[in-house]
BALUMBA-878592 format. One record per residue (C-alpha): x, y, z; residue in three letters. Coordinates in steps of 0.25 Angstrom, whole numbers, plus 5000, padded with zeros to 4 digits. Example, Ala and Ser with C-alpha at 12.3 -4.5 7.8 and 13.67 -1.06 7.14 Angstrom:
! BALUMBA-878592
504949825031ALA/505549965029SER/
END
This chain:
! BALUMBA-878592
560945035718UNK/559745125721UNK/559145125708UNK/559344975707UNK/558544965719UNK/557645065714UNK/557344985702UNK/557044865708UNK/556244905717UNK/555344945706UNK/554844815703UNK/554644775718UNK/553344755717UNK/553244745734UNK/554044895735UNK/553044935723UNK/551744885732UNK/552244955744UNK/552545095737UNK/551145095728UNK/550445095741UNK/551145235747UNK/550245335740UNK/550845415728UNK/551245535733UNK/551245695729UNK/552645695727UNK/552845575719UNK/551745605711UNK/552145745709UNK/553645695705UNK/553545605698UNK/552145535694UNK/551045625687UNK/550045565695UNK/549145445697UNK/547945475688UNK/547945485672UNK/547345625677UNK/548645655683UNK/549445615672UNK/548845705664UNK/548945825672UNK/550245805674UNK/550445785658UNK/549845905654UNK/550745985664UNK/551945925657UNK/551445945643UNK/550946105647UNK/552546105652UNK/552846055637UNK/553145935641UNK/552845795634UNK/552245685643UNK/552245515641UNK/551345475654UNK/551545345661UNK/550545275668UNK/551245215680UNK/551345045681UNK/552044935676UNK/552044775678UNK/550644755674UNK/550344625681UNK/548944605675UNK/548244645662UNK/547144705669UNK/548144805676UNK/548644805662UNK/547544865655UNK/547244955665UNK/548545035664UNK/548045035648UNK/546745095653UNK/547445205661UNK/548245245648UNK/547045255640UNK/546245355649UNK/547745435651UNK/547745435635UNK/546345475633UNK/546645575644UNK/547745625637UNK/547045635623UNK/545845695630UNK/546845795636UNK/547445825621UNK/548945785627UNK/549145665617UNK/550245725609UNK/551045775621UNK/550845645630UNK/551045515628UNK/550945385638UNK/552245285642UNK/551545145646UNK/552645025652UNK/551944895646UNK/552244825659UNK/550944895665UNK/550144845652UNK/550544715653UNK/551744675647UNK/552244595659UNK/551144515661UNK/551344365659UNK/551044305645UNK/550544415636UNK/551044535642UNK/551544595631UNK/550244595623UNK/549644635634UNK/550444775636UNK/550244775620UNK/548944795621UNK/548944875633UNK/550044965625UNK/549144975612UNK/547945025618UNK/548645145625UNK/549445165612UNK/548145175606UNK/547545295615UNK/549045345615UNK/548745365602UNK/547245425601UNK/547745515612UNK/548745575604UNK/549945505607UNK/550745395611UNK/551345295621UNK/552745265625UNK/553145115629UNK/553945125642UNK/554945015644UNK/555344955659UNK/556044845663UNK/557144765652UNK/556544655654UNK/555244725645UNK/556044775635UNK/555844685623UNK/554544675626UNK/554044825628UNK/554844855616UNK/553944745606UNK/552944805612UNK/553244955609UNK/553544905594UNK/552144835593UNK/551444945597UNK/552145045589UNK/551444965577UNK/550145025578UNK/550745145588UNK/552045175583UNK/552345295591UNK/552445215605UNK/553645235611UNK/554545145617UNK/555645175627UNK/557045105629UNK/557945115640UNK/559445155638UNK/559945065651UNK/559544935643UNK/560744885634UNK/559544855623UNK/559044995622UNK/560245055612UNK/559744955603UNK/558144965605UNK/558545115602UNK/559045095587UNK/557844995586UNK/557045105590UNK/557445225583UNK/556745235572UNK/555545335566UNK/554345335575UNK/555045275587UNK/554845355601UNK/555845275611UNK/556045335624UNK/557445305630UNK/557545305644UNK/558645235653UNK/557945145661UNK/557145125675UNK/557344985677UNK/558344895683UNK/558944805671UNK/560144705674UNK/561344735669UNK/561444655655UNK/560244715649UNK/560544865654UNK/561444965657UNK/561944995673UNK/561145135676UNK/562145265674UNK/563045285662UNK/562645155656UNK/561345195654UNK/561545335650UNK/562645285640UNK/561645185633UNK/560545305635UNK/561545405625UNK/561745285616UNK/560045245615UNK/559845395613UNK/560645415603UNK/560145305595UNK/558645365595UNK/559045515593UNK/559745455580UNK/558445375576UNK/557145415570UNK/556345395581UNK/555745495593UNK/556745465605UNK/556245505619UNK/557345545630UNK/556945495643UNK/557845545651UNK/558245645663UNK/559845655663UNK/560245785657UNK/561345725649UNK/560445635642UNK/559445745639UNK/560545825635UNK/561245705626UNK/559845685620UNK/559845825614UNK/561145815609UNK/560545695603UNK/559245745596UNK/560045885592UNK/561145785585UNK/560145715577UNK/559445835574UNK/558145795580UNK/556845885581UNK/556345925596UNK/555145845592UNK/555945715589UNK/556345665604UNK/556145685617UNK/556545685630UNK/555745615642UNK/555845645656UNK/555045585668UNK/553945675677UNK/554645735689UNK/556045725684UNK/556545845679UNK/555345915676UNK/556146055675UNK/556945995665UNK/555945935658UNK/555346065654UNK/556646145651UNK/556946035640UNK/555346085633UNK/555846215636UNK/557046195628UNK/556246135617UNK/556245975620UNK/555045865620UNK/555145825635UNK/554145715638UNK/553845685652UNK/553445545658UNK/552345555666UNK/551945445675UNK/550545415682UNK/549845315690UNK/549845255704UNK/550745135702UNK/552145215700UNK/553045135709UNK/553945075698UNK/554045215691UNK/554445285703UNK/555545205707UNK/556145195694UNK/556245355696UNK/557045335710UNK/557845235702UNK/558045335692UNK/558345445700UNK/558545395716UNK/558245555719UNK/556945545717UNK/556845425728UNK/556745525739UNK/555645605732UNK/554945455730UNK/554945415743UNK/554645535749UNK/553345525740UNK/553045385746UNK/553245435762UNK/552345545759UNK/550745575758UNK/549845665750UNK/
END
């Protein structure tokens, strides 16, 4: 019940108003968000990669509701990616963009619009020395960020797309999926989807998790493990040793603040560990998807929004 209410209250636009205008607070920050300046991301990603780590950096905002705001998420990307290229970081960290903050949802040409958002910051992705990973969010985008994902892989075929194992789609988008080249993250899912599209949260969706992942660690392509549950990091080693993948085929992929100590036993013992690393001033709709996630980190979230600098 709680992470339903949780999840919806991610898209109240009225609760996300209210809570943008408490100041972001130390702790928060701290926990889970690198900061809010591209600056900050990338001190916080060049601690993770000194640590070992791999980093894909978000820059926090969705639902676009003007191109103009559109373009200036673009324009944010490309002074973090000619930070990053400047900083000689390029083949350790990458960027994650959600095409709802480019545009895709706006009305009429959405689509094109987060395409040509999307190709420019592929573009410096590239020059810097790296690449960018498609985030998906709500089912209802799914088709469309996917045909997306695919046209931009024309010209930058290392973009990665992600897929999330509580849809009932996903199993198949991952045999479409896995082929030579292909980078898919596989995640469950942050977002509240009805019931004849996705599976009830809990053993459903770990159960469709194990079936999507085996699929990728059996194709020819570069699957990346977003995951925290033990079982499912385990289950994915089990996975890459049982179709003798190198250490530099796959990934695993955990989120900044979660696990951290873990994060670096797995480098220690020999793993690619990505961190997503999220920055930026408008992080209401991430954070609450991290309560939803996990309602244990609600205390620490609300403690962060009653308290000051």
């Amino acid at each position: 019940m709680l992470r339903t209410v949780l999840l919806r209250a991610a898209g109240n636009e009225r609760i996300k108003d209210a809570a943008l205008a408490v100041p972001l607070t130390r702790a928060v920050v701290e926990r889970f968000i690198a900061g809010e300046t591209a600056e900050d991301a990338l001190a916080a990603a060049r601690r993770l990669t000194d640590d070992g780590l791999l980093v894909t950096v978000d820059h926090l905002g969705e639902h676009t509701r003007e191109r103009a705001a559109a373009e200036r998420v673009t324009v944010a990307y490309l002074e973090l990616l000619q930070a990053v290229r400047t900083a000689g970081l390029g083949p350790q960290v990458e960027v994650s963009v959600k095409l709802s903050a480019l545009g895709q949802l706006l009305p009429g040409d959405g689509e094109s619009v987060a395409v040509e958002q999307a190709r420019l910051i592929c573009a410096a992705a590239r020059n810097a020395g790296t690449t960018v990973t498609v985030d998906m969010e709500d089912h209802t985008t799914t088709a469309s960020t996917l045909a997306v994902v695919e046209e931009l892989r024309q010209d930058f075929p290392q973009t990665g797309a992600v897929l999330q194992a509580n849809l009932r789609r996903t199993e198949a988008d991952c045999e479409r999926l896995a082929h030579s080249g292909s980078r898919v993250r596989l995640c469950k899912g942050a977002y509240a989807s009805p019931e004849e599209v996705a599976y009830r949260p809990g053993a459903e969706v770990d159960l469709s998790y194990v079936r999507c992942l085996r699929v990728l660690m059996e194709g020819l392509g570069y699957p990346m493990v977003a995951t925290h549950d033990p079982r499912l990091v385990a289950i994915a080693q089990d996975l890459a040793n049982r179709n003798h993948r190198e250490p530099g085929s796959w990934e695993l992929q955990m989120l900044h603040g979660i696990r951290p100590e873990e994060q670096r036993r797995l480098v220690a013992a020999g793993h690619q560990v990505r961190v997503y690393l999220p920055y930026g001033t408008d992080w209401y709709g991430y954070m609450v998807r991290r309560m939803a996630e996990k309602p244990a980190n609600l205390a620490l979230f609300l403690r962060g929004l009653t308290s000051r600098r």
